[in-house]
GULO-272397 format. One line per 3 residues: number of its first residue (from 1); their letters; for each residue x, y, z of C-alpha. Coordinates in nm, 4 decimals, padded with zeros to 6 digits. Example, Ala and Ser with C-alpha at 12.3 -4.5 7.8 and 13.67 -1.06 7.14 Angstrom:
// GULO-272397
1	as	01.2300/-00.4500/00.7800 ~ 01.3670/-00.1060/00.7140
***
This chain:
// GULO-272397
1	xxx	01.9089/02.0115/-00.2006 ~ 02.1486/02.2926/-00.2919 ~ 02.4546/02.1061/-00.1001
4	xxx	02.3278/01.8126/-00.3123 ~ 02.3594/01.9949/-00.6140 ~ 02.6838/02.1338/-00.5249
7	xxx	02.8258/01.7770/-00.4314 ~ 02.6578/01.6553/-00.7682 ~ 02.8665/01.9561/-00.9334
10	xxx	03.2286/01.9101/-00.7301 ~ 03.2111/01.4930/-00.8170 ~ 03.3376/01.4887/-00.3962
13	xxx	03.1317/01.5069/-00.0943 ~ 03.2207/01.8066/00.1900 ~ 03.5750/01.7421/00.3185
16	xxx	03.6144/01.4619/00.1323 ~ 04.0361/01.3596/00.0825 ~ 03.9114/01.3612/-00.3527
19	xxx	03.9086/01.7372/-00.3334 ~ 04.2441/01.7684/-00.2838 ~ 04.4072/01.9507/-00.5855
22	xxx	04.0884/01.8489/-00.7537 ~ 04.1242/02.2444/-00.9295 ~ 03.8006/02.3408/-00.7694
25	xxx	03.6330/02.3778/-00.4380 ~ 03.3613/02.4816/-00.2162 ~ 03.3908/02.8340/-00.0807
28	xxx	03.1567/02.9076/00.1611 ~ 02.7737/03.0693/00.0681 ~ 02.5923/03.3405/00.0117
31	xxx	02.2634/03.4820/00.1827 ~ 01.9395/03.5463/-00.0454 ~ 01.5801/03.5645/00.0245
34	xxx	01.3440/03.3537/-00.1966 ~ 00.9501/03.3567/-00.2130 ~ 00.7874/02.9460/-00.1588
37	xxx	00.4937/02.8119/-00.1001 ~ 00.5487/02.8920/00.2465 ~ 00.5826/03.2125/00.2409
40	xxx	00.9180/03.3959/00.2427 ~ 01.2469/03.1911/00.3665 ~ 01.6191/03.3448/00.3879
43	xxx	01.8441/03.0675/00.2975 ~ 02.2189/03.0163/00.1910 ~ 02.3407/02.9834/-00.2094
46	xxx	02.6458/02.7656/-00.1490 ~ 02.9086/02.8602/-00.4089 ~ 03.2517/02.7522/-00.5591
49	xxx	03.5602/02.8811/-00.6043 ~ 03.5775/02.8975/-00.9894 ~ 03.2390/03.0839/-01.0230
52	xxx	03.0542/02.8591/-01.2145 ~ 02.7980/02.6714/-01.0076 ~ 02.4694/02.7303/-01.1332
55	xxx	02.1626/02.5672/-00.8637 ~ 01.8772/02.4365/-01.0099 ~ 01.6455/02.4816/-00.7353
58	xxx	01.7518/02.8291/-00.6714 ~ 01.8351/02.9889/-01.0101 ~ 02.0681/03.2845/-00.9700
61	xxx	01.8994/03.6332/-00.9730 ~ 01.5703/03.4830/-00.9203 ~ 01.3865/03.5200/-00.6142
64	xxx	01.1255/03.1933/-00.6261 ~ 01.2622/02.8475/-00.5710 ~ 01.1493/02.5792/-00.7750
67	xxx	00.9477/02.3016/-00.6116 ~ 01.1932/02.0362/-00.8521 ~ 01.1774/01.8197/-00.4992
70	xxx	00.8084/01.7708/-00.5394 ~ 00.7883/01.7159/-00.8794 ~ 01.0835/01.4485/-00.8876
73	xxx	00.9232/01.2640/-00.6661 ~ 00.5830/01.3211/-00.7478 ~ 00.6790/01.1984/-01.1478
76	xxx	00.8984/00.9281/-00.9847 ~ 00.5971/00.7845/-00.7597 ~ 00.3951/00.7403/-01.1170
79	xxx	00.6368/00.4863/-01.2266 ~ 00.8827/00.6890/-01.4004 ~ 01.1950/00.5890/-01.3851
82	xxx	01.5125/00.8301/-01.2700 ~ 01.6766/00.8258/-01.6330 ~ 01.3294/00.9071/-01.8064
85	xxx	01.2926/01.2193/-01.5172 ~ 01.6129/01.3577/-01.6274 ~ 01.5214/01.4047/-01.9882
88	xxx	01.1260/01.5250/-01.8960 ~ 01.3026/01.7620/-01.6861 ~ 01.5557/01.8942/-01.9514
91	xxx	01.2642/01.8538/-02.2482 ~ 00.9825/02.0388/-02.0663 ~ 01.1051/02.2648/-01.7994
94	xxx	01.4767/02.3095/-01.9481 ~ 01.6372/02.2254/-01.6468 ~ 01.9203/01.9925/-01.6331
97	xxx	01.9171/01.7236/-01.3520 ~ 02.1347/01.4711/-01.3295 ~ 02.0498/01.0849/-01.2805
100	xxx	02.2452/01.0963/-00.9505 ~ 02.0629/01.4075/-00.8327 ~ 01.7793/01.3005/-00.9222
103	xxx	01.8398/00.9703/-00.7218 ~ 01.9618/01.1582/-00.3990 ~ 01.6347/01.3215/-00.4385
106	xxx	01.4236/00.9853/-00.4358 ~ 01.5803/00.8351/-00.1574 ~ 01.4906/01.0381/00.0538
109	xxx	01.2080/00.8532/-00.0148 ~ 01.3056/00.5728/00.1730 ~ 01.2928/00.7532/00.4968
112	xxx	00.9888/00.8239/00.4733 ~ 00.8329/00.5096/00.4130 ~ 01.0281/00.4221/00.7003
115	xxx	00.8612/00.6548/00.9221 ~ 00.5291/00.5862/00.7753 ~ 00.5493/00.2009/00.8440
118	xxx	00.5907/00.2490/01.2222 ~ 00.3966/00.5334/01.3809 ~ 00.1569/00.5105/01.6526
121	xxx	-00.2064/00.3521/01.5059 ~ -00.5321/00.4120/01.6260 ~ -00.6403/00.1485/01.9871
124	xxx	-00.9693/00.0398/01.7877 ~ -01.0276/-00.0338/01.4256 ~ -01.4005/-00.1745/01.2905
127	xxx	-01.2978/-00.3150/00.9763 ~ -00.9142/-00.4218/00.8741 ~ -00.8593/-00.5945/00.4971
130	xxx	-00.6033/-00.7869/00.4791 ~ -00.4349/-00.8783/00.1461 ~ -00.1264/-00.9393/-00.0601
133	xxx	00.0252/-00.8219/-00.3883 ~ 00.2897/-01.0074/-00.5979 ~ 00.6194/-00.8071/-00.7529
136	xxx	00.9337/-00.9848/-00.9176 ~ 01.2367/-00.8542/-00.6951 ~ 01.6151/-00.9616/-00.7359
139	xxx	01.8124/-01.1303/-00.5006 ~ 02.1468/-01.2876/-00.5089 ~ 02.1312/-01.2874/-00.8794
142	xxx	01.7645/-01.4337/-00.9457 ~ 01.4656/-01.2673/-01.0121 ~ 01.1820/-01.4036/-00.7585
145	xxx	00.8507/-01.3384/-00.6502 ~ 00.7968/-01.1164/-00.3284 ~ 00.4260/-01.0430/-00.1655
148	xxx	00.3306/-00.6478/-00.0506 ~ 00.1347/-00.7426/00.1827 ~ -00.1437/-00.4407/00.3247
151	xxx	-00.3873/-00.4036/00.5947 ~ -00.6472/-00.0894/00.5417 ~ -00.8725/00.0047/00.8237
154	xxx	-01.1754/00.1432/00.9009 ~ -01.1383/00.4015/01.1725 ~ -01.4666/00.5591/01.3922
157	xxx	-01.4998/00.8416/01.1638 ~ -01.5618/00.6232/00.8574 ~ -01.2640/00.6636/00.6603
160	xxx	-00.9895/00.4465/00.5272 ~ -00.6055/00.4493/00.5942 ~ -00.3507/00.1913/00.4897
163	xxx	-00.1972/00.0681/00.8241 ~ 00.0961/-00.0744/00.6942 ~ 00.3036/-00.3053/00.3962
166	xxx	00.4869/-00.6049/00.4798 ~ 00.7365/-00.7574/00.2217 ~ 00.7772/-01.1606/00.2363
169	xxx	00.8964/-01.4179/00.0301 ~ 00.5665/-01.6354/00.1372 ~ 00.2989/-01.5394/00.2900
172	xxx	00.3379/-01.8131/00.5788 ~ 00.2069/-01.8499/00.9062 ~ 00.4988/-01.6920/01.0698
175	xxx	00.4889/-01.3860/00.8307 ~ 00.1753/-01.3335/00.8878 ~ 00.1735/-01.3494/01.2666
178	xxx	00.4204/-01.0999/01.2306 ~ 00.1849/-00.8631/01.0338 ~ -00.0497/-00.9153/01.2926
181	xxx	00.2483/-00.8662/01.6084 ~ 00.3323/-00.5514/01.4650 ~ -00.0240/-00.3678/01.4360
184	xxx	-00.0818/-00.4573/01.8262 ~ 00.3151/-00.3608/01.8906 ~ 00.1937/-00.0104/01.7471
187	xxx	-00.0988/00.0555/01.9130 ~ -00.4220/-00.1864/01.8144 ~ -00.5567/-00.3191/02.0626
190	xxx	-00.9121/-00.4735/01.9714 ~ -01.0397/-00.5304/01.5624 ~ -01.4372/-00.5884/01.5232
193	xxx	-01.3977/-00.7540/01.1870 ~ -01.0844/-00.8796/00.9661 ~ -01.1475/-00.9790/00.6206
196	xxx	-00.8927/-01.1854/00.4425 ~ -00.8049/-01.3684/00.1557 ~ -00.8357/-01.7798/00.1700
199	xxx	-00.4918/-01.8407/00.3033 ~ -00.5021/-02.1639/00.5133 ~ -00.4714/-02.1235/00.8892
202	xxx	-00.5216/-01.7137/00.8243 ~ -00.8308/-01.7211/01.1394 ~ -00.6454/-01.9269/01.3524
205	xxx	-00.3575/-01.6668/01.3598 ~ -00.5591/-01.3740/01.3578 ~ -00.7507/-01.5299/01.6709
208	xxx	-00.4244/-01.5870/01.8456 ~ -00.3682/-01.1993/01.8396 ~ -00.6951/-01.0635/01.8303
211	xxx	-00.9283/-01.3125/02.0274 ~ -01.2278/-01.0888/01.9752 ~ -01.2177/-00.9972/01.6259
214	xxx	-01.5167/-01.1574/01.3899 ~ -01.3095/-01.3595/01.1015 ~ -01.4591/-01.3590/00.7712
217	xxx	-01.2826/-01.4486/00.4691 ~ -01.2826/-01.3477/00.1026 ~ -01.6202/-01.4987/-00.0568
220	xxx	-01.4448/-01.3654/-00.3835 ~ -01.1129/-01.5037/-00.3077 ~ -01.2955/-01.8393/-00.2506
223	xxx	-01.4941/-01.8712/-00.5534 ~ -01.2119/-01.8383/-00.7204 ~ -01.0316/-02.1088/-00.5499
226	xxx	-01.3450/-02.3494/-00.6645 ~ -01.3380/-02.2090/-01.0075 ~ -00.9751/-02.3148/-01.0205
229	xxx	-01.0377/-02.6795/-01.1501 ~ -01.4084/-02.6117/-01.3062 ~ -01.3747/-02.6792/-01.6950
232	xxx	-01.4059/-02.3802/-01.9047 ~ -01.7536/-02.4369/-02.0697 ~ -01.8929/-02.5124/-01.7285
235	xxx	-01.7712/-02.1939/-01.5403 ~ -02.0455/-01.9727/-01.5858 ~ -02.3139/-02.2011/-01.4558
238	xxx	-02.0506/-02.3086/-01.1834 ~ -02.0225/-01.9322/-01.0727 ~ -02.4049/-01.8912/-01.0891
241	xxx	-02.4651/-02.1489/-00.8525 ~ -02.2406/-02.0219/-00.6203 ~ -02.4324/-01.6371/-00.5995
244	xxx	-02.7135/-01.8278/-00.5049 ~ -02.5175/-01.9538/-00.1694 ~ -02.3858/-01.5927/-00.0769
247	xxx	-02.6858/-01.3761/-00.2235 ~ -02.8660/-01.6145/00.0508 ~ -03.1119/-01.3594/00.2572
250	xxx	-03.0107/-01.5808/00.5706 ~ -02.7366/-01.8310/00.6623 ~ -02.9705/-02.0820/00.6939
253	xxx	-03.0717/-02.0322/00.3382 ~ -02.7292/-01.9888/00.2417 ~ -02.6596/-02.3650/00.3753
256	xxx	-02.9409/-02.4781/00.1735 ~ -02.8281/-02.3286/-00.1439 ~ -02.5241/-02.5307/-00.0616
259	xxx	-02.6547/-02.8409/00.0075 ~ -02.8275/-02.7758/-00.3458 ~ -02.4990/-02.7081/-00.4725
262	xxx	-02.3370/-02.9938/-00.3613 ~ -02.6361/-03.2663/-00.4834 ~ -02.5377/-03.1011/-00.8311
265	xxx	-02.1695/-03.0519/-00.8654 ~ -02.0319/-03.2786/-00.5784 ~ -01.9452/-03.5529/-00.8209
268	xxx	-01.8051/-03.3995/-01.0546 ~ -01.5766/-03.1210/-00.8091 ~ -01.5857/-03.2236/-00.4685
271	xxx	-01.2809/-03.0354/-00.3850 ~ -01.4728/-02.7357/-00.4197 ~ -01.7683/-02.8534/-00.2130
274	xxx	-01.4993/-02.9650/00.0624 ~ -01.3280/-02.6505/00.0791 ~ -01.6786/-02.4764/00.1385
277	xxx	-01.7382/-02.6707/00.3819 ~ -01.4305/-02.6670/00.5915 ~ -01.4278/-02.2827/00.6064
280	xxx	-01.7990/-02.2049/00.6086 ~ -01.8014/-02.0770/00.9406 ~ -01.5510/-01.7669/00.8352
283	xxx	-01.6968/-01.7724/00.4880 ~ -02.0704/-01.7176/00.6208 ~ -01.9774/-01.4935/00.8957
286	xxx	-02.1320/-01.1340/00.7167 ~ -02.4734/-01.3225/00.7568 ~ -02.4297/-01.2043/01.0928
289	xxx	-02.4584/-00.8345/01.0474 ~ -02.7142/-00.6197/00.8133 ~ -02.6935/-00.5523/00.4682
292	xxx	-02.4746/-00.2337/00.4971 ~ -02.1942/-00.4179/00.6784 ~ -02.2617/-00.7241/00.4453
295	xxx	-02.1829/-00.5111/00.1431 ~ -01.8049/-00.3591/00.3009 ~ -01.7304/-00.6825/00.4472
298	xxx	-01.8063/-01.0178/00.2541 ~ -01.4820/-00.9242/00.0474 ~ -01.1369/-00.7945/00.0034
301	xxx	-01.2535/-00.5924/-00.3363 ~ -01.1303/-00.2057/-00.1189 ~ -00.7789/-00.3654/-00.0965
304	xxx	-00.7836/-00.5242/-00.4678 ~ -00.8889/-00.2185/-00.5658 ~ -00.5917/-00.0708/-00.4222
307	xxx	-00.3648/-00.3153/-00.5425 ~ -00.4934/-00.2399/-00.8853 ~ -00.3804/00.1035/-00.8733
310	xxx	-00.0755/00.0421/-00.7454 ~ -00.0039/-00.1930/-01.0094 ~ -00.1426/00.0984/-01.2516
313	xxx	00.1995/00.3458/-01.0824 ~ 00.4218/00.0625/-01.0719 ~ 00.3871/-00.1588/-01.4081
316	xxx	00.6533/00.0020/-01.5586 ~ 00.9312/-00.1504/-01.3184 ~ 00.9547/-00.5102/-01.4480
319	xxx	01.1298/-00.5690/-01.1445 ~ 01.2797/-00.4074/-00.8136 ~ 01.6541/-00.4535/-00.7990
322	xxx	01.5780/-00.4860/-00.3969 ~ 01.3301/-00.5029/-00.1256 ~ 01.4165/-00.0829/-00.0134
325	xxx	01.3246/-00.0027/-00.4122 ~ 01.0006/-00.2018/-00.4310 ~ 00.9142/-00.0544/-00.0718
328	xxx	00.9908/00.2893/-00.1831 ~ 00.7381/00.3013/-00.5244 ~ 00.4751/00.1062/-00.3336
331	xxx	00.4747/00.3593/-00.0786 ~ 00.4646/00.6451/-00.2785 ~ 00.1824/00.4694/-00.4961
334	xxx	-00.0450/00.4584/-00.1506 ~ 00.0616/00.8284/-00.0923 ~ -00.0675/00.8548/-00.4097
337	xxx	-00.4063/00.7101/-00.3767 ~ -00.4713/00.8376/-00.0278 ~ -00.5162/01.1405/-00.1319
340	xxx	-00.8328/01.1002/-00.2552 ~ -00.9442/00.9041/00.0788 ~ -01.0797/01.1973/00.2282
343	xxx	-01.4436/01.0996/00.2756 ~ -01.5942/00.8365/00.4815 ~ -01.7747/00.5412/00.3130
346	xxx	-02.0931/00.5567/00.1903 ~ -02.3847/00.5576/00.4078 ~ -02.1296/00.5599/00.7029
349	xxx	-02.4255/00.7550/00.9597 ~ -02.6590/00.4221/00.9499 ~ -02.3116/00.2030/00.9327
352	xxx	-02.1875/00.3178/01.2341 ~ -02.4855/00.2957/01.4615 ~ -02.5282/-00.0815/01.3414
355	xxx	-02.1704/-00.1087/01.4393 ~ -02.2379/00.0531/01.7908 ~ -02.5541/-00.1668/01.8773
358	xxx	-02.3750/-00.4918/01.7637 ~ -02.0286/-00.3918/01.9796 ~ -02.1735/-00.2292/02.2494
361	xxx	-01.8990/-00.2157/02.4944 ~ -01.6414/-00.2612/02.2874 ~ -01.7106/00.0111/02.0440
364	xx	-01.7483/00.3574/02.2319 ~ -01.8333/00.6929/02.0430
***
C-alpha cells in the first residue's frame, strides 16, 4: 500500500522511462516499527527525494498503521462508490485518498473473488439452492441484462456457504450445465437434494451431472409462473387455491387438491393447470421427506433472501461498466452476509438424523 501511495504521489510507476527528469524521484526507504492488529511488524517507509511524501497508512512519527485497506473496502463492498470514499475519507477521518488509490485498493478485490470462485468444495452437500439474480452490465456500448447466478449449500454440520457465482447473459441449458461441471470439477461429488427455480429442462441437466440427487423445484417460483396471466381481482383466490395443493399433509392429497383446482380454474387458465402438471413430479418431491426437510426445501426463499441483500449493498450501481466490476461488489456483498452464517439451521440435531435414515449409505457421519 505504501509503494501504492508513493506511485499515486510520483504520477510514474518504479523504473518507469516518465521519471526521467520528472524533478522528483524515489530514493530508497526507511525502517520503522508500527503497532497492528497483529501485533508488532517492522516495515519500510519508502521516501522521495524532495522530502515531501507524506503516507497515509503510515503517518510519519506515528507508530500505529491505519487499517484504511479495510475500511476502503469494507465502505466500498456497501455500495459506495470510489469518488464518494474519497470525500468520507477526507470529511470524517481527514485523510486524503485519492480516487486512483482508492481504486488500486479495490481491485485487489478482484483477486480475491478469483480465488474464492475456485477452491476445493466439500465431496457431499445435503441441500444446494440454486438461483439467479438480474444486474444491467455494459457491453460494447449497450447496457444489457446479465444473471449472478448462486448455488448455497448445506454442509454436514448444518451451516450454509455460498459455493459459487456464475455470470451469463441467459441462463440456458449450456450455462447451466456449466454451473453444474464446475461444482463436480471442484470437488462435489454426490448432492441429496437441489432446489431450483422453474427454468425449463433445469432436472434434466442437473440429473445428467448428479444422477442421484432428489430434484425439487421452486413451489414459490411456480406459483408465480401461474399467477402470471391470472387477472388482478382474481389473484388472491387464485393463490389460495394453490396453498391448499402444497399445504397438502400427503402427495396424494396434494393431487387431489389439484384435481379440485383444475375442475375450478381449468377453463378459465389452463396454462397454469398444464404447467402443474408437467412438472409435478419435481414440484411434489418434499412430500417425500418430513416436515423439517419440507420447510428448508419446498423453496428457493434462503437464496432470495440472499439476493435481497445483495441487492440492498449493490442498488446504488445502476449499472456495472463490466462483468470483473459486477463480480467484484457481488462478491464482497456475500463476504458481507456470510458473516453472520455462523450457526447451523434451526433444529439442525432432528434435521440431520432424518437426513441420515433417508440416505443411509450415501450420507456418512
Amino acid at each position: 500500500m505504501l509503494e501504492g501511495e508513493m506511485e499515486n504521489h510520483l504520477g510514474y510507476e518504479k523504473n518507469a522511462p516518465e521519471g526521467k527528469n520528472s524533478g522528483n524521484s524515489r530514493n530508497g526507504s526507511y525502517p520503522t516499527t508500527i503497532q497492528t492488529e497483529y501485533g508488532e511488524s517492522s516495515i519500510e517507509i519508502p521516501r522521495d527525494r524532495s522530502g515531501n511524501f507524506e503516507p497515509v497508512v503510515v503517518p510519519k512519527h506515528q507508530k500505529r498503521g491505519l487499517s484504511i485497506e479495510c475500511l476502503v473496502i469494507s465502505l466500498y463492498a456497501k455500495g459506495i462508490s470510489v469518488s464518494d470514499i474519497e470525500e468520507e475519507m477526507k470529511e470524517i477521518y481527514g485523510i486524503t485518498l485519492s480516487t486512483s488509490a482508492s481504486s488500486v485498493i479495490t481491485s485487489k478485490v478482484s483477486q480475491s473473488a478469483i480465488e474464492w470462485q475456485n477452491p476445493p468444495l466439500e465431496s457431499l452437500y445435503l441441500i444446494v439452492w440454486m438461483d439467479g439474480i438480474v444486474f444491467k452490465v455494459r457491453e460494447n456500448g449497450k447496457v444489457i441484462n446479465k444473471t449472478v447466478y448462486l448455488c448455497v449449500g448445506l454442509n454436514k454440520e448444518g451451516l450454509k456457504e455460498v459455493l459459487g457465482m456464475w455470470v451469463g447473459k441467459t441462463e440456458s441449458a449450456s450455462f447451466r450445465m456449466g454451473v453444474l461441471t464446475d461444482l463436480k470439477a471442484r470437488g462435489v461429488e454426490d448432492i441429496l437434494v437441489t432446489v431450483t427455480d422453474n427454468l425449463c429442462g433445469f432436472t434434466d441437466t442437473i440429473k445428467s451431472v448428479f444422477p442421484d440427487s432428489t430434484t425439487q423445484i421452486c413451489v414459490v417460483h411456480q406459483i408465480r409462473n401461474s399467477c402470471r396471466y391470472v387477472v388482478w381481482k382474481e389473484k388472491k383466490e387464485f393463490t389460495a387455491d394453490l396453498k391448499n395443493i402444497y399445504n397438502a399433509p400427503t402427495k396424494e392429497g396434494a393431487a387431489l387438491e389439484l384435481d379440485q383446482f383444475e375442475k375450478k380454474w381449468g377453463s378459465k387458465y389452463p396454462y397454469a393447470i398444464r404447467s402443474w402438471r408437467q412438472n409435478w413430479d419435481e414440484l411434489t418431491a418434499f412430500f417425500d421427506f418430513p416436515v423439517e426437510i419440507r420447510r428448508i426445501i419446498y423453496t428457493t426463499n434462503l437464496v432470495e433472501n440472499l439476493n435481497g441483500k445483495i441487492r440492498k449493498y449493490t442498488k446504488n450501481k445502476l449499472s456495472f461498466p463490466n462483468d470483473d466490476a459486477l463480480k467484484k461488489s457481488v462478491y464482497l456483498a456475500i463476504a458481507e452476509i456470510e458473516k453472520k452464517w455462523y450457526q447451523p439451521v434451526w433444529n439442525w440435531g432432528m434435521i440431520f438424523n432424518q437426513f441420515l435414515t433417508i440416505f443411509d449409505g450415501r450420507l456418512r457421519v
